[in-house]
C-alpha positions as CSV (number, residue, x, y, z in Angstrom):
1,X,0.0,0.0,0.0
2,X,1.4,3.5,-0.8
3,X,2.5,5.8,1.9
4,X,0.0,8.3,2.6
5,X,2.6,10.5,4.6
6,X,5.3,12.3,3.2
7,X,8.2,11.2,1.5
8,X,11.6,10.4,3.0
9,X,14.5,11.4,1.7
10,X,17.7,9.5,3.2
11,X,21.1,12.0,2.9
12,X,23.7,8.8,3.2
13,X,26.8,11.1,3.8
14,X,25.4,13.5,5.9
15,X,28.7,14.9,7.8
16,X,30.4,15.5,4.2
17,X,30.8,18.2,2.1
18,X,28.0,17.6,-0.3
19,X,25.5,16.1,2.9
20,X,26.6,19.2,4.6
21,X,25.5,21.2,1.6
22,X,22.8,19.1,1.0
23,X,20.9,19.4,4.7
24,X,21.9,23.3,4.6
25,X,20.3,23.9,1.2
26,X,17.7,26.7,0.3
27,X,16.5,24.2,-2.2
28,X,15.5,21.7,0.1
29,X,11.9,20.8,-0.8
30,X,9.6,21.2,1.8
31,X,7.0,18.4,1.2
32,X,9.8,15.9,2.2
33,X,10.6,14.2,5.4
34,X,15.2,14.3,5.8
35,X,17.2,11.7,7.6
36,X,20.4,12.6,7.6
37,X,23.0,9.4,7.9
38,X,26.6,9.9,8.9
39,X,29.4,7.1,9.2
40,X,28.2,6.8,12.6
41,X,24.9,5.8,11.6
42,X,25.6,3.5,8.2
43,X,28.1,1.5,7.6
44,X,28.3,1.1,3.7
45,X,30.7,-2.4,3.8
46,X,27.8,-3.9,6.3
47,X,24.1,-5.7,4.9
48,X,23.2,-5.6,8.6
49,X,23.9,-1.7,8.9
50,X,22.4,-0.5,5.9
51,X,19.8,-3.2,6.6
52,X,18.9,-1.8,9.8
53,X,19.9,2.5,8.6
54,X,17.3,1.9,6.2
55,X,14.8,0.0,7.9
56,X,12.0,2.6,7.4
57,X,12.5,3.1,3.6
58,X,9.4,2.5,1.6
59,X,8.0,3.4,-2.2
60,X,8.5,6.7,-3.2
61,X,10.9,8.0,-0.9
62,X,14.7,8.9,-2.0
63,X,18.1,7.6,-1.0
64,X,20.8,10.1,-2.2
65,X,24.3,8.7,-1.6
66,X,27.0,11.1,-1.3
67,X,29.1,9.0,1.0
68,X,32.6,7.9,-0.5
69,X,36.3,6.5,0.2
70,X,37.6,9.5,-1.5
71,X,41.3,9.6,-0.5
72,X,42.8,9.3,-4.6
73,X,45.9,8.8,-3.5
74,X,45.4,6.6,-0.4
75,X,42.8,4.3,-2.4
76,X,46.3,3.2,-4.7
77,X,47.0,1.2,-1.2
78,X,43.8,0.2,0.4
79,X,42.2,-1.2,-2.7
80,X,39.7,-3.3,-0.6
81,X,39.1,-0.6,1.7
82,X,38.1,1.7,-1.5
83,X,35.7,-1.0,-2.9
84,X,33.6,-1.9,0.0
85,X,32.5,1.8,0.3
86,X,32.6,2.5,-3.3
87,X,31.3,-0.3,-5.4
88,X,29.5,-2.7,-2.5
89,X,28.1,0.2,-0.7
90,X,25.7,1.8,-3.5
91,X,24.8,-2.0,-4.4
92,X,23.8,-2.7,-0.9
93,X,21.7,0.3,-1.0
94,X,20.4,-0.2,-4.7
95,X,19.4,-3.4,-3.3
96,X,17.3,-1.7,-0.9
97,X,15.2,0.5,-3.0
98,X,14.6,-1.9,-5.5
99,X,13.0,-3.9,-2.9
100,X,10.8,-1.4,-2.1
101,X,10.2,0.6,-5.0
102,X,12.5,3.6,-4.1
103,X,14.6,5.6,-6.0
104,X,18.4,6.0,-5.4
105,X,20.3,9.1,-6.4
106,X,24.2,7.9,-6.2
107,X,26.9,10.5,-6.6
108,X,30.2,9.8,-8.7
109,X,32.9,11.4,-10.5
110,X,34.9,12.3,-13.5
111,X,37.4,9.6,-12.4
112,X,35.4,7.0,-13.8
113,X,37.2,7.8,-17.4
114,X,39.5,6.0,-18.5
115,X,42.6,8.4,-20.2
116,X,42.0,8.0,-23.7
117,X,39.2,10.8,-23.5
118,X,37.9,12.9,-26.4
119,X,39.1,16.8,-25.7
120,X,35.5,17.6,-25.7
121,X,32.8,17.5,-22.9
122,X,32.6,13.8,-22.3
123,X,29.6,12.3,-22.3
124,X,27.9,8.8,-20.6
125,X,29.2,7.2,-23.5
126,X,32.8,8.2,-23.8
127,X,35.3,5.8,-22.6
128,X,35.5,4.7,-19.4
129,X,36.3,0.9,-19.4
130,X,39.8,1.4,-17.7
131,X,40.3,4.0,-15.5
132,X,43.6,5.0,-14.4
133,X,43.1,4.7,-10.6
134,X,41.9,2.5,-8.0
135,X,39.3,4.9,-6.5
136,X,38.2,5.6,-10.0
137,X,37.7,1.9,-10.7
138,X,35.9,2.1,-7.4
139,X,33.7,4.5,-8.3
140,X,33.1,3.2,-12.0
141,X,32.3,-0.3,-10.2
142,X,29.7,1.2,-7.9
143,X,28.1,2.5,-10.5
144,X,27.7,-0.6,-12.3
145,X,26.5,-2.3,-9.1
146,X,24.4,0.2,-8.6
147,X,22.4,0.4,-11.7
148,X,22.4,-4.1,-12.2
149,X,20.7,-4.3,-8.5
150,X,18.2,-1.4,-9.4
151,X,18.2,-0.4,-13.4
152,X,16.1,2.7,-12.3
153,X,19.1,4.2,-10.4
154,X,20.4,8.0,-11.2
155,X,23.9,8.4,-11.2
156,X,25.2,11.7,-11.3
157,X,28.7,12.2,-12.1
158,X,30.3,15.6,-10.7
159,X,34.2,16.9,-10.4
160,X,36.4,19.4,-8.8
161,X,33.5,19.9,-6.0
162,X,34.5,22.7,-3.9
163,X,32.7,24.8,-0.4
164,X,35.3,27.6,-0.4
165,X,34.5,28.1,3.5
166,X,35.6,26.5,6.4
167,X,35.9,24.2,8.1
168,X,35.7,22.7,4.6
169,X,39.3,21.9,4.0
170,X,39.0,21.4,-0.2
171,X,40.8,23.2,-3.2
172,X,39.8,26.6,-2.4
173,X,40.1,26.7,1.2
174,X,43.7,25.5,0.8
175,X,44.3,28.4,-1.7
176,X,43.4,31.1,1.1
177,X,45.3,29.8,3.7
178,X,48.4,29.4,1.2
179,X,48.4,32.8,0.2
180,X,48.5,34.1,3.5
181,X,51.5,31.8,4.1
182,X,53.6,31.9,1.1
183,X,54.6,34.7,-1.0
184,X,54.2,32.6,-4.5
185,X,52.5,29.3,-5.0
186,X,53.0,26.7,-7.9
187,X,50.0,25.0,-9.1
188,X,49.2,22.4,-12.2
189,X,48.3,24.2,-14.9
190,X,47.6,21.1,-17.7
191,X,44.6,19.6,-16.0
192,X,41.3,20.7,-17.3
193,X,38.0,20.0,-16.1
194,X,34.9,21.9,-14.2
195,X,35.0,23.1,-10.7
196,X,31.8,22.6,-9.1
197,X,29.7,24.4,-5.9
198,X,28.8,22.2,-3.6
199,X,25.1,24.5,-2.8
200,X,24.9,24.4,-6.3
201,X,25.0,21.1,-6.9
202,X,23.1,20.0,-3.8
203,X,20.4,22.5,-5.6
204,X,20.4,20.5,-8.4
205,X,20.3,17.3,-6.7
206,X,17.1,18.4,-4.8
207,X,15.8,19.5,-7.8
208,X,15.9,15.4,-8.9
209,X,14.3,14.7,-5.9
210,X,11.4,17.2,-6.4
211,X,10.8,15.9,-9.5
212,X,11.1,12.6,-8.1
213,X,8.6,12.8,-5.5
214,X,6.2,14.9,-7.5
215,X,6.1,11.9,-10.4
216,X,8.9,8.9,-10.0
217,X,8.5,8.1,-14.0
218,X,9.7,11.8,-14.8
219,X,13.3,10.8,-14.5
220,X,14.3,7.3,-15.8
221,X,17.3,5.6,-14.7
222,X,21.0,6.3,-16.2
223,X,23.7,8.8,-15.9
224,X,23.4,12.6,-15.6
225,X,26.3,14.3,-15.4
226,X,26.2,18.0,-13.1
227,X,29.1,20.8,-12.9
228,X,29.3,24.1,-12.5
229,X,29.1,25.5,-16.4
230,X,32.8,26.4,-18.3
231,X,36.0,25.5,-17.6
232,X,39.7,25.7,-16.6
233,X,42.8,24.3,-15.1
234,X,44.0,24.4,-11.3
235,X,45.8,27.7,-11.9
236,X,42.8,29.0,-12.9
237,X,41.0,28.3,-10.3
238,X,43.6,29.5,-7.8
239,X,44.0,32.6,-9.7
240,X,40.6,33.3,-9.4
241,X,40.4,32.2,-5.8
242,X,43.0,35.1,-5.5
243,X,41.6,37.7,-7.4
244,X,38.1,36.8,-5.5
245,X,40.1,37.9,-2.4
246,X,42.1,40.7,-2.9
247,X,45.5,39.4,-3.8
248,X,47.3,39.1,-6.5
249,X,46.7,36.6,-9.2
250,X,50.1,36.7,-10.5
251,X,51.8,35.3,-7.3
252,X,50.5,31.8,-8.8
253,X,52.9,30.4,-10.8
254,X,51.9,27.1,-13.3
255,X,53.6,24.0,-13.3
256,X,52.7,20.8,-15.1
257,X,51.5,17.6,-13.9
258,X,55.4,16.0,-14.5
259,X,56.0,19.0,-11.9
260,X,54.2,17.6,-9.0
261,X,53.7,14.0,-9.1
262,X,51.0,11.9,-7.2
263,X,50.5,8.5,-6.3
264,X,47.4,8.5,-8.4
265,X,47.3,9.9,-11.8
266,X,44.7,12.8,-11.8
267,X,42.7,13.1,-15.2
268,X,43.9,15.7,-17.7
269,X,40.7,16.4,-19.1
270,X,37.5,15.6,-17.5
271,X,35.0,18.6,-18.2
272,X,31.8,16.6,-18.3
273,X,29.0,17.2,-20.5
274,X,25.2,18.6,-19.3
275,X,23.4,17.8,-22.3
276,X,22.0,15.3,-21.0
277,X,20.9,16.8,-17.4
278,X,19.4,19.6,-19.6
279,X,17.5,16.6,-21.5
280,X,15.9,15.6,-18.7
281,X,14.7,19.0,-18.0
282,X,17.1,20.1,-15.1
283,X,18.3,23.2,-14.6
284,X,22.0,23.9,-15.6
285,X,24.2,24.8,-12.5
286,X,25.4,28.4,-13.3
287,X,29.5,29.2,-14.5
288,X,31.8,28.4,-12.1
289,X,33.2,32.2,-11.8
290,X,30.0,33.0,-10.4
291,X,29.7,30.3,-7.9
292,X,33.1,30.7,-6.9
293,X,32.1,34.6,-6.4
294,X,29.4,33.7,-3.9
295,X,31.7,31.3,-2.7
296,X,34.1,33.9,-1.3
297,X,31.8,36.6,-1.0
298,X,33.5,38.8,1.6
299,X,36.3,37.3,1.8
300,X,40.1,39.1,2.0
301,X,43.6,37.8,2.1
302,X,45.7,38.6,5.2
């Protein structure tokens, strides 16, 4: 029998930077019920766990899954640990609202892709059959477990995610403090992709979920992908982190990728297409300049 209360929308992630977002968000519709899960409350690598986090869930409400193993470079060494949350978690919880009739709204990333990449906004489609790192092939196999335990799952892919405030500690928060530490910084300058605002995207997430509540067979299952619009390079975005707060721009100095070398390879293009989000009716997340403007909105160095 259908529920005749509202709808429940599980935040699986809560604590992190997109749950934080996602909790705080104007866009937050009100004719849903939130339950916000941290860690503490679901354990991703446990049936019992989820099991028991989601005892409640029932058709028509929403699980969004923003929780990850996201340490890129960490993951080259825990393998196992980087599956069970990222490729075994979202099946567990596919498994879930399959069995009820709920919809899952899973989060992943530009990693998913392998490196032979068209230089063009990549699509669903484009290649992604080898990725270059274990949290990638994480991610990429929780999306596939995802999507065979519940076909009408919604993956959306993101990148270069970013708060800009702490106690965030991401991209842009590191910029600030660095330029109040260091008279010059060097920064990559040969990756491309899209930086992305975490409100902004939580906006766009809820805006799924409105949808989804409002009519479940508005959105079909598949992959969307969701960035802030445009694009650049690290040094972009630090130079503009710079400019945003008063200081000079030039005091960032590009490198190249050979220039600072990671454990795990980091993609050197990954600006992912919207086409398909704007197919489906959703509202394209605003350029990243702006976003980054709000972002740091009163902000100054020193």
């Amino acid at each position: 029998m259908d529920r005749v209360n509202s709808p429940v929308v599980y935040v699986i992630g809560a604590a992190g930077q997109l749950g934080s977002a996602l909790l705080a968000s104007p866009a937050l519709p009100s004719t849903v019920e939130v339950i916000g899960l941290t860690s503490s409350d679901v354990d991703l690598t446990s049936d019992e766990s989820v099991a028991r986090a989601l005892n409640g869930l029932d058709k028509g409400d929403v699980v969004i899954n923003t929780a990850a193993f996201t340490d890129v470079d960490g993951a080259e060494t825990a393998r196992d640990d980087a599956f069970a949350v990222n490729s075994d978690g979202p099946r567990r919880l596919a498994e879930r609202t399959a069995a009820v009739g709920a919809r899952l709204v899973h989060v992943s990333t530009d990693y998913v892709f392998g490196p032979d990449v068209p230089h063009r906004p990549l699509t669903a489609d484009d290649r992604h059959e080898k990725p270059r790192t274990v949290y990638g092939a994480s991610k990429l196999a929780g999306e596939l477990a995802a999507a065979a335990a519940d076909p009408s799952v919604i993956v959306v892919r993101t990148a270069w995610v970013f708060t800009g405030r702490p106690p965030v500690r991401d991209f842009v928060t590191t910029m600030i403090a660095l330029e109040a530490q260091r008279e010059t910084l060097t920064v990559v300058d040969d990756q491309t992709g899209s930086p992305t605002y975490a409100p902004d995207l939580a906006a766009g997430l809820w805006e799924i979920v409105g949808r989804l509540t409002d009519d479940p067979s508005s959105i079909g299952g598949g992959v969307l992908n969701a960035t802030n619009a445009g694009q650049g390079t690290w040094c972009d975005l630090a130079r503009a982190v710079f400019t945003a707060i008063g200081a000079d721009p030039e005091r960032v100095r590009p490198c190249t990728t050979d220039e600072f070398p990671r454990p795990a390879p980091r993609p050197a293009y990954s600006v992912l297409s919207g086409q398909a989000w704007s197919d489906a009716g959703l509202t394209p997340l605003r350029e990243w300049h702006a976003a980054l403007a709000d972002a740091l909105s009163g902000a100054r160095s020193g």
